[in-house]
N, C-alpha and C positions, 0 to 999 in steps of 0.2 A: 121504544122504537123511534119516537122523536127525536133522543139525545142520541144514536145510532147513527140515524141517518147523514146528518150533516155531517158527519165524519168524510163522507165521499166525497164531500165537495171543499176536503180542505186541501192545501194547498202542497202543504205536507204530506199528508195521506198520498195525492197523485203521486207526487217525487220518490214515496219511499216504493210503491206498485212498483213505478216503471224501474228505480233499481233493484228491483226481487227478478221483476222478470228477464233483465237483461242480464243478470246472475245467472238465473236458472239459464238459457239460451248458451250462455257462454258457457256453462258447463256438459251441457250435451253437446255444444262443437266440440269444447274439446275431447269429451268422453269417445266421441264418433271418429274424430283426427284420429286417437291415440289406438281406436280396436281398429281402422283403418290402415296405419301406417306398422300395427304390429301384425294385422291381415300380409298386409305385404311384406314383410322383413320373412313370414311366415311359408308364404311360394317362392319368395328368393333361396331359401333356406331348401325350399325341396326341390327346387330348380337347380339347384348345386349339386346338391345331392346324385344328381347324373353323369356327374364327371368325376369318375372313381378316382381319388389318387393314390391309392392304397397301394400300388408300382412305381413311387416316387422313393427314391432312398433319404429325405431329410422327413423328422419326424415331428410331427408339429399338434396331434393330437392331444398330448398331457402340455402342449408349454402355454404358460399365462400370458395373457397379452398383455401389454402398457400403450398407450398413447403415442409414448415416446420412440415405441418401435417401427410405426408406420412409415417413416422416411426413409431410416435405412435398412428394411425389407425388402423396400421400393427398388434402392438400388440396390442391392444382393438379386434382386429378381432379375432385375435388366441386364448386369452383368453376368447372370447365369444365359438367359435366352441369346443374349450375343457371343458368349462361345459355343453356342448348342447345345448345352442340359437344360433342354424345354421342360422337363419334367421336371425339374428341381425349380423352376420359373414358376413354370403351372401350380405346384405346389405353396408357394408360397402365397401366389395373387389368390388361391382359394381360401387360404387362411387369413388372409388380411381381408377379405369380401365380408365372411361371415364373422370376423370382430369390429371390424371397426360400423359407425351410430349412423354417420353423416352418409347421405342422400346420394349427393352430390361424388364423396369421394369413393363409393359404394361402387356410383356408374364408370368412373373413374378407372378404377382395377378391373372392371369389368372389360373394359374397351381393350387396356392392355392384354388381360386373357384374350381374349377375343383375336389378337394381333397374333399372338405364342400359338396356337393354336393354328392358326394361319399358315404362320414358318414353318411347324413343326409339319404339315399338313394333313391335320387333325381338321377336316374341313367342314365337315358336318358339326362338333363341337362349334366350329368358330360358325357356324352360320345359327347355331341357337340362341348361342350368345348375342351376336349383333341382331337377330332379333328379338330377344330379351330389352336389347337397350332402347331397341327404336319403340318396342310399345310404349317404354316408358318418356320417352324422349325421339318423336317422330320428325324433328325436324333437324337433327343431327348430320351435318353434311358428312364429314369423316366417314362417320360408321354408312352411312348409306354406300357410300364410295366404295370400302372398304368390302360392304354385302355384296355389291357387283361384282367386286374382283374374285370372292368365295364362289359366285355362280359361274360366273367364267370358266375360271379352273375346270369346274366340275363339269363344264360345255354343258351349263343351261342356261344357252343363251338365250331365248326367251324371257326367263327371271331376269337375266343380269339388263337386259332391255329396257324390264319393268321400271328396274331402279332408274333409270335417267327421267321419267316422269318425276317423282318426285324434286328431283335435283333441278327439275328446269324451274319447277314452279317456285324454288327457294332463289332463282337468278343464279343456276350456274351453267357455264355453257360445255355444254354436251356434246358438240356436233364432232369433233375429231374422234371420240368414245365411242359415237354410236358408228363411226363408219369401220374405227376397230374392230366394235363384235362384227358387226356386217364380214367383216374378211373373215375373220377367226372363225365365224358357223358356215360360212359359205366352203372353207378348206376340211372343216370337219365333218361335212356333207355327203357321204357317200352316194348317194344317189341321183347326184347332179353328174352330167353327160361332163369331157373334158372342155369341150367346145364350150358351154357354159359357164363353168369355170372360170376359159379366159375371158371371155367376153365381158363379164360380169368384174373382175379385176381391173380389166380395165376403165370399165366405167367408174370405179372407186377411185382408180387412180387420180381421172380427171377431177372427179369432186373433193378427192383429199392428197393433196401430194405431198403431205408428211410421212404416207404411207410408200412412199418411193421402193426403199430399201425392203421389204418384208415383199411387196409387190412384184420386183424385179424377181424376189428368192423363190416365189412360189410359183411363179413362170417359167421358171430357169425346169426346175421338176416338170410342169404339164405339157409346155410346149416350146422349143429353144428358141425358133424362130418369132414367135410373138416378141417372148423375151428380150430378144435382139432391138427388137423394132422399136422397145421403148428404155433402151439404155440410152438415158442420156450425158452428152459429152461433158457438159457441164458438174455432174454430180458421180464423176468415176471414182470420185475419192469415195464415197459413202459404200460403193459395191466393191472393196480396193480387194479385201478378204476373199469376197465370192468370187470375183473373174479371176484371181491367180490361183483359186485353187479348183478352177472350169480342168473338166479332162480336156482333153487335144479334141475331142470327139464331136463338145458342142462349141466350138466356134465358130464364128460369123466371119470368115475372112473377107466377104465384099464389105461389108460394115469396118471391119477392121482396118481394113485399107484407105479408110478414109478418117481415120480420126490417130494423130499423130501418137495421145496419150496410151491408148489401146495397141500399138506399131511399140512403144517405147516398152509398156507392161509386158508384152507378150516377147518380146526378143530378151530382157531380163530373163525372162522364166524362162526359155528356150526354145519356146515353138516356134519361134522367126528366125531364119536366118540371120538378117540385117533389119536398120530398124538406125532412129535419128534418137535421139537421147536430149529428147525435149518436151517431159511427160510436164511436165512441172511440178511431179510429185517428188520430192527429193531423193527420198531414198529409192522412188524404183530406178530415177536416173544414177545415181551412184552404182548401183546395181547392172543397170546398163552398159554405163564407162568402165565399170572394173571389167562387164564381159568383154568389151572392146579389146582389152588390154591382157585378156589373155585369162583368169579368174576365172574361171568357171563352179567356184565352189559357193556361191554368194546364193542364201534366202531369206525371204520374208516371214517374221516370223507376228503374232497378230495379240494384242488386248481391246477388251469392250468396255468403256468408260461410258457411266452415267454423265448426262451432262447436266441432272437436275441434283444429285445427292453428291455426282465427284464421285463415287466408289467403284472400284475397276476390277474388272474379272475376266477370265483368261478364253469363256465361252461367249458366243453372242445370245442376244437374248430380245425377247420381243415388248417384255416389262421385265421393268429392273429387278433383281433379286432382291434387291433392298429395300426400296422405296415405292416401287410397284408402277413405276412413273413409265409409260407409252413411248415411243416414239423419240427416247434417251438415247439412244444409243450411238456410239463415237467411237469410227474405227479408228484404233492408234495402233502404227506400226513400225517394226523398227528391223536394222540387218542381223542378220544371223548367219554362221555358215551352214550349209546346209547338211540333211539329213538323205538315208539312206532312202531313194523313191518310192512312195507307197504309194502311189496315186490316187491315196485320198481326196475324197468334195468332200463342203459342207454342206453339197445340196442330198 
């Protein structure tokens, strides 16, 4: 027991302890990392398992992966989801989920799913998925973004509300978004009186005047004359669509009569007699001048251009089809001759 004892107090003896047990420690981390991280590859795996794609026509069940596939799967997917075989999109991002190792590129194809899903408008998919990612990565501005505009859609705007708390506390600024949904639940409201309605738009207005153009459109529908009240002279280019395709029925001709651009708009399209051809809008004055001269065949004819992605589409829209961007929208117009009278609104 003598010759034993001092053993503990050699100097060696310490050094060789403290590296057994810092051995042992690091092999239960990692033993605990590795049932941890296959725990999880484990609910990812059953979590997929929810989105059937067994109605996808590429067949991806018996083919072997490589590494070297990941990139250009990637884009075989994107260029599928951008001419609309979401399904063949879908497909692939699900196949590449459950082969590829990495963490990181995992969440990656997930967020794209998530996007295809989106388009497609598979909403409830894209809303498990984005939040699949946010448990695992809660500070994800994108996919947050992204989960609002899935609630939207669905007009739960109360969720889609939720989401801007988080977004504020990451520093992102929120305040044209949240006065967005404010208008988008207030129009989808049934229960709110007309009179409410306007009153309530207009106070939006004052506090958000990005919202002009959708403000003016959803006025034009409850009440003509509020409408009227707050078309301003300044920004007739942005309503250029809406008031020339106003029936004869809702115009304001005291209002009219005082604003040269709206005298110049309104004798192009034919409800005025006469009228001065000094809109400053080019093409309604050319429009104008050819009526002066006798033309009477001359219309306008309209596209909606993003002003944040550039991508232009032949309907207007309140978020971009593309980009999903607010408050984008750029009326572009140009002459056409005209067409047989339908007396078509876009309200």
């Amino acid at each position: 027991m003598e010759n034993i004892l001092p053993a503990y107090n050699d100097p060696l003896f310490s050094i060789m302890l403290i590296v057994v047990i810092s051995l042992i420690i690091a092999l239960v981390t990692y033993g605990w990392g590795l049932h941890k991280q296959q725990k999880e590859e484990g609910k990812l795996l059953k979590f997929l398992e929810k989105f059937d794609s067994s109605e996808c026509a590429l067949e991806t069940t018996d083919m072997p992966f490589e590494p070297n596939m990941l990139k250009p799967l990637t884009l075989l997917a994107k260029a599928f989801e951008n001419s609309g075989e979401y399904h063949k999109s879908i497909n692939i991002y699900l196949y590449l989920i459950k082969n590829i190792s990495h963490d990181s590129g995992k969440l990656e194809l997930m967020e794209r799913l998530g996007n295809t899903y989106l388009h497609a408008g598979f909403l409830e998919r894209s809303q498990s998925i984005y939040t699949e990612i946010l448990r695992k990565r809660p500070r994800n501005i994108p996919i947050l973004y992204e989960l609002g505009i899935v609630y939207e859609i669905m007009q739960k705007y109360d969720k889609a509300k939720e989401v801007l708390g988080p977004l504020n506390m990451l520093g992102e600024d929120t305040r044209s978004l949240e006065k967005f949904l404010d208008f988008s639940a207030l129009l989808a409201n049934k229960t709110l009186s007309i009179q409410h309605k306007v009153d309530t738009l207009k106070q939006i207005l004052k506090e958000e005047p990005s919202l002009y153009r959708q403000i003016a459109t959803a006025l034009l529908r409850l009440d003509t004359k509020s409408a009227w009240e707050i078309i301003d002279p300044e920004r007739i280019k942005e309503l250029l669509d809406v008031l020339w395709f106003l029936p004869n029925s809702q115009l304001d001709l005291d209002i009219i009569a005082t604003n040269k651009q709206l005298q110049t708009l309104y004798y192009a399209k034919g409800y005025l007699q006469e009228a001065e051809t000094q809109s400053g809008i080019f093409s309604v004055d050319m429009l104008a001048t050819a009526k002066q001269n006798g033309f009477e065949e001359g219309d306008l004819i309209f596209s909606y251009l993003c002003k944040k992605c550039k991508q232009s589409f032949p309907v207007s829209f309140k978020r971009c089809p593309n980009c999903m961007a607010i408050n984008s929208v750029k009326v572009e117009e140009k002459i056409a001759k005209s067409s047989p009278k339908t007396d078509y609104s876009l309200l």
